[in-house]
C-alpha positions in Angstrom: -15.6 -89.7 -18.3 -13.5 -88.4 -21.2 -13.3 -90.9 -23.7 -9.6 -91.6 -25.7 -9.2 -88.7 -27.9 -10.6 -86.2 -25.6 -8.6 -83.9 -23.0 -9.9 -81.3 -20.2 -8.7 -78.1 -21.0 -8.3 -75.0 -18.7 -7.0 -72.4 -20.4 -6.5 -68.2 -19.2 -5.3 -64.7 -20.6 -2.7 -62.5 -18.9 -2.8 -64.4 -15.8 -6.3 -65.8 -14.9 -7.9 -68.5 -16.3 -10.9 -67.9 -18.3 -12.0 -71.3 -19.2 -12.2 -74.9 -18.7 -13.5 -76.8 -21.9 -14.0 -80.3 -23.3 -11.5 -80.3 -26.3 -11.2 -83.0 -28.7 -7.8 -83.6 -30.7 -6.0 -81.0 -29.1 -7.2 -78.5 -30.9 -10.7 -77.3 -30.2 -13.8 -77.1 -27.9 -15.5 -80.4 -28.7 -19.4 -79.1 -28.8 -20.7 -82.5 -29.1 -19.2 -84.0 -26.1 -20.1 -81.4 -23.4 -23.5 -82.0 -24.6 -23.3 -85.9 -24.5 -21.9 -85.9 -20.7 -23.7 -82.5 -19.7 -26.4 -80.9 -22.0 -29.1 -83.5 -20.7 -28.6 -82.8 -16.8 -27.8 -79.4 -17.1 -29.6 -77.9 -19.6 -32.8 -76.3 -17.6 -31.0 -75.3 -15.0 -31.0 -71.3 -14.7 -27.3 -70.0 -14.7 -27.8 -68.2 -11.3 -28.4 -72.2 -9.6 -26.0 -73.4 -11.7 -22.9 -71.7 -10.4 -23.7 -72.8 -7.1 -24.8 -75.9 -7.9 -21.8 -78.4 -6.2 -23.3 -81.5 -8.3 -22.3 -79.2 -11.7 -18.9 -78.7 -10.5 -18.1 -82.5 -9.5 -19.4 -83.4 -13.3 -16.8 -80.8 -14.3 -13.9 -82.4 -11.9 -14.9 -86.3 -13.0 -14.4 -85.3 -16.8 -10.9 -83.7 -15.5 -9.6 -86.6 -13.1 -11.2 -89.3 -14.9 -13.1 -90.4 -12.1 -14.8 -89.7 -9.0 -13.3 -86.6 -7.2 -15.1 -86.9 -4.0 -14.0 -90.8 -3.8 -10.1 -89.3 -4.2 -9.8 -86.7 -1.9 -7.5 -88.0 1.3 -7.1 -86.1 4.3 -3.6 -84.4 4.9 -0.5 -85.1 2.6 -0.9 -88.0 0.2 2.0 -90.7 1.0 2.2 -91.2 -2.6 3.1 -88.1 -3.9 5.1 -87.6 -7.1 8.0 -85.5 -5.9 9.5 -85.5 -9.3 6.6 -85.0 -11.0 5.8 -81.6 -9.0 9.8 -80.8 -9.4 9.2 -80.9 -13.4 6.4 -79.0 -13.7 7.5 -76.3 -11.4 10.6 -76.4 -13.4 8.1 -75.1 -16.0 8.0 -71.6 -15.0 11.5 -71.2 -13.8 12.6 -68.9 -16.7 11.1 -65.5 -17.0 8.5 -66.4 -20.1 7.2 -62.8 -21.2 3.3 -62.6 -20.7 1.8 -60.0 -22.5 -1.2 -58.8 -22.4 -3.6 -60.9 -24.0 -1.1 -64.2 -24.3 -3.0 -67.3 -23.8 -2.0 -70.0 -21.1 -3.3 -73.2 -21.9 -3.1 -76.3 -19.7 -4.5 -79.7 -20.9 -5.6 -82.9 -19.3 -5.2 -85.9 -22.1 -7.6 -89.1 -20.9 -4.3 -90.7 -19.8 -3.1 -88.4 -17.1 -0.7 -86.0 -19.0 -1.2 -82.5 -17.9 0.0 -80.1 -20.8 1.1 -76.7 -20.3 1.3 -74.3 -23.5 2.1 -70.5 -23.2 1.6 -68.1 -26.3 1.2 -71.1 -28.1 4.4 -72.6 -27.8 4.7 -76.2 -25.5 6.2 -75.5 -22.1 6.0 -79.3 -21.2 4.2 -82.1 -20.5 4.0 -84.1 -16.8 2.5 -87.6 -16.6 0.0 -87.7 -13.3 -3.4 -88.0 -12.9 -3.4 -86.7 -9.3 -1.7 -83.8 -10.8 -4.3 -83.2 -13.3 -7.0 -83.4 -10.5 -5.8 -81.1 -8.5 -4.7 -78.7 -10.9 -8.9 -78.1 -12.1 -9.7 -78.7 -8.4 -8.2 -75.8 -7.4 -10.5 -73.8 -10.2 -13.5 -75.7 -9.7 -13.4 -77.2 -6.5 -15.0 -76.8 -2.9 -12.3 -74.4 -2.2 -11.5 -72.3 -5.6 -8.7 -70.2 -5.6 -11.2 -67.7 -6.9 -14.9 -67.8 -6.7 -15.6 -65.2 -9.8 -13.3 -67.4 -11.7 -15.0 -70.5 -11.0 -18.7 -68.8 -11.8 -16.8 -67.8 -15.2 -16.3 -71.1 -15.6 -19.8 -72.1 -15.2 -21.0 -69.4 -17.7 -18.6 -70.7 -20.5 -19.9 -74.0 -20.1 -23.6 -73.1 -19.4 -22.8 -71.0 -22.4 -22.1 -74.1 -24.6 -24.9 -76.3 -23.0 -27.5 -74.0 -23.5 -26.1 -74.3 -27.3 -27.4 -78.0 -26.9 
């Protein structure tokens, strides 16, 4: 669980996302913390297990929702969907926003549900919605990834950091 002044941060270059991170004051991988919640259970486990270790990835997924991601999922469309929250943040990327090569997208989970979007470094906008924020990583790190190499890439950045323990 992320505690108050930490966020869950995914963040990508040119397109795909290269990282999810524990950051701490909006600013910067918090070492400490990703240690704390994951250095102990994770930190003899060979990389090769690791990125197909489901356990891992629901650690990941509890620090981005908050809470239990299994305990979350409903079947079919949830009833209590934000309409206007998804309307907002697909307002986001509306406007043609030049993406060269090498410009970082950023997106941010704060510990109360506000999903951050950053582009180039400049703010994009900010939704309120834990459910939001869940699915957004679930769809990186989740049973069903929207791309399995990006997902192991994920598990080497953080192995990466653990093994830094």
């Amino acid at each position: 669980m992320l505690e108050s002044n930490e966020e869950f941060r995914g963040g990508g270059l040119g397109g795909g996302i290269v990282g999810i991170s524990l950051a701490e004051d909006q600013e910067h991988v918090h070492f400490d913390s990703i240690c704390k919640k994951l250095g102990h259970k994770y930190a003899s486990v060979p990389l090769n297990e690791l990125k197909d270790c489901s356990y891992f990835y629901e650690d990941l997924l509890r620090m981005a929702a908050g809470s239990n991601p299994k305990s979350e999922k409903e079947p079919g469309m949830n009833p209590n969907t934000d309409y206007e929250c998804l309307r907002v943040f697909g307002s986001y990327f509306m406007e043609d926003i030049p993406l060269p090569v090498g410009t970082t997208i950023d997106f941010r989970r704060t510990i109360d549900g506000r999903l951050i979007t950053e582009i180039g470094g400049k703010r994009i906008g900010v939704v309120q919605s834990k459910e939001l924020c869940r699915v957004f990583f679930d769809m990186y790190i989740g049973d069903a990834p929207i791309s399995l190499q990006t997902k192991h890439d994920i598990a080497d950045n953080v192995a990466e950091l653990i093994r830094k323990c």
